[in-house]
C-alpha positions in Angstrom: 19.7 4.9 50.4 17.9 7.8 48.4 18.4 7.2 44.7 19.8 9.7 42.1 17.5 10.8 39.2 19.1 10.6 35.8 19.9 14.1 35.3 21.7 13.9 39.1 23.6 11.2 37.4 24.5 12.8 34.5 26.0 16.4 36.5 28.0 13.4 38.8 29.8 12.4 35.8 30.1 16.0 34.3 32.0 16.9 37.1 33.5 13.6 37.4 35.1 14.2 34.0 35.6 17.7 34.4 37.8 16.8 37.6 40.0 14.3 35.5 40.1 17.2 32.8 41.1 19.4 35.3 44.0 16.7 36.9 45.5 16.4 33.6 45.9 19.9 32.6 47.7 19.6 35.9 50.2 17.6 33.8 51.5 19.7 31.7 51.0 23.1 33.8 51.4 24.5 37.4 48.7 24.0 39.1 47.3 27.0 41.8 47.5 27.3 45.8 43.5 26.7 44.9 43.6 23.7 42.6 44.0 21.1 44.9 41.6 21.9 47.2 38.9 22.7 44.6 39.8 19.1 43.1 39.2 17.6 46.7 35.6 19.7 47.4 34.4 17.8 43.7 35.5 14.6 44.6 33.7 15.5 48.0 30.8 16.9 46.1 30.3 14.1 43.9 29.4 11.4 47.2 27.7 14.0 49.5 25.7 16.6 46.9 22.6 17.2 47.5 21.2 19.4 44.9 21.3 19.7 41.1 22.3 23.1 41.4 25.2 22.4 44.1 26.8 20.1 41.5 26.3 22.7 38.7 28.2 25.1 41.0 31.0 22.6 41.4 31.5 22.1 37.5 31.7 25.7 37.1 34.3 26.3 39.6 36.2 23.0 37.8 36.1 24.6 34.9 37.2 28.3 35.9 39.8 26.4 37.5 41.0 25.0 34.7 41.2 28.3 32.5 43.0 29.8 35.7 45.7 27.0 35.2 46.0 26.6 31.5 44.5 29.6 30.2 45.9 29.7 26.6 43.9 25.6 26.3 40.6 27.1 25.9 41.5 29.3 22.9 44.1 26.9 21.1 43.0 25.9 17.3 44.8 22.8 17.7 43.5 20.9 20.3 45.5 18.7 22.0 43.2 16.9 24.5 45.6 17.1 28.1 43.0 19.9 29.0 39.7 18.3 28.4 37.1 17.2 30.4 36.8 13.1 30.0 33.5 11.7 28.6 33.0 9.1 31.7 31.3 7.1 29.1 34.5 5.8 27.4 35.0 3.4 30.4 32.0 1.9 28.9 34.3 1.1 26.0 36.6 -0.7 28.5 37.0 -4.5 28.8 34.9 -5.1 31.9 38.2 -5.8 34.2 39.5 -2.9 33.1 36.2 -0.7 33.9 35.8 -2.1 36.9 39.4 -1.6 38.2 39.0 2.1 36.6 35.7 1.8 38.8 37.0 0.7 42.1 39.9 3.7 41.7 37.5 6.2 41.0 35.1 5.0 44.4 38.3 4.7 46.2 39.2 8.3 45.4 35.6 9.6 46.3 36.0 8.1 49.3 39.8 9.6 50.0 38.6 12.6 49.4 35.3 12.5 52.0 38.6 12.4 54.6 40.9 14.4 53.0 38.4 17.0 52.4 37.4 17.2 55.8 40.7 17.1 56.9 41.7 20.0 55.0 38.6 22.1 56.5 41.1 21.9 59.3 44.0 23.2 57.1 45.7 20.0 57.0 46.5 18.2 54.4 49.5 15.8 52.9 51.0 16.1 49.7 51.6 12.4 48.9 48.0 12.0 49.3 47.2 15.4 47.5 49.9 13.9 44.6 47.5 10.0 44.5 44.3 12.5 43.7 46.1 13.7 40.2 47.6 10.7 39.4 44.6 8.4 40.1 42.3 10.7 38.2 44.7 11.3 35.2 44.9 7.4 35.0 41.4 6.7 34.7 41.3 9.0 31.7 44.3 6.3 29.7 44.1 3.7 27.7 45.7 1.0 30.4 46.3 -2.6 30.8 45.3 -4.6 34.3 48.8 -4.4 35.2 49.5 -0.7 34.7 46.0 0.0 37.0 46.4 -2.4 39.5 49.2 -0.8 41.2 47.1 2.3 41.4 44.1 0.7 43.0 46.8 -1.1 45.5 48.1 2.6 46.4 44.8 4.0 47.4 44.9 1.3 50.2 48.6 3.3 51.7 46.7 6.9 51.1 43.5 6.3 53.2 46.1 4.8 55.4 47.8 7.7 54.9 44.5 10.6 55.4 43.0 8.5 58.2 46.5 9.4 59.9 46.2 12.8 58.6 42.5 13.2 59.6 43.0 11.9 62.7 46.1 14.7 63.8 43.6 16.9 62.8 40.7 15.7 64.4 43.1 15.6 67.8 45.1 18.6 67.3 48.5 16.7 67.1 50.9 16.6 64.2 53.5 13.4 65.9 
């Protein structure tokens, strides 16, 4: 396993929180025919990236993202927060069961999205599971007890049910 330099580390959660900036924006305005898939090719990008640069690219198309969908945010005086990208290193303020339940969501969403991404590569893709990506990333973002996460990190379990299922029909060409 190749190791990360620091500055690696540091885009990964740049675009880590610019992806949970980008989710909740989602809340409170209509996301794009583009937004989901752009949110699936960062979670993608953060697990299989290999350059500085590539993950540079991928913040930037976040972020352009994010004006596209809110574009009166990035102007607004008062700011309100629902558009901004999350400083990963809050979870550090977390009680260690709650970072590492925020933790385990966030790893199981990179890895939903390795399937889902290549799944939709094959234009297929399933809302429920497309719905889990905002949710899971919007919830890392909140100030949330063990109970209010855990149900989250139990649903990731029925969505890569769920994408294996959907990657599979594409994989085979079938959709029964």
């Amino acid at each position: 396993m190749d190791s990360k330099s620091a500055d690696t580390i540091k885009l990964v959660d740049e675009l880590t929180g610019a992806m949970i900036g980008l989710a909740k924006s989602c809340g409170n305005h209509q996301k794009l025919p583009t937004t989901t898939t752009i949110l699936v090719e960062g979670l993608f990008t953060t697990v299989f990236n290999t350059t500085d640069d590539g993950l540079k690219e991928m913040i930037r198309r976040v972020r352009e993202e994010k004006v596209r969908v809110a574009p009166n945010c990035s102007t607004c005086l008062s700011t309100c927060g629902n558009t901004s990208d999350f400083d990963m290193k809050e979870m550090l303020n977390d009680d260690k069961e709650i970072q590492s339940l925020k933790s385990l969501i966030l790893l199981g969403v990179k890895g939903l999205a390795a399937y889902a991404y290549q799944a939709l590569l094959r234009s297929y893709e399933d809302e429920k599971v497309n719905y889990f990506f905002y949710k899971a990333l919007c919830m890392i973002s909140y100030d949330l007890t063990m109970e209010q996460l855990l149900p989250v990190a139990l649903e990731l379990g029925e969505m890569n049910y769920l994408c294996m299922e959907l990657l599979n029909r594409a994989n085979t060409g079938t959709d029964g």
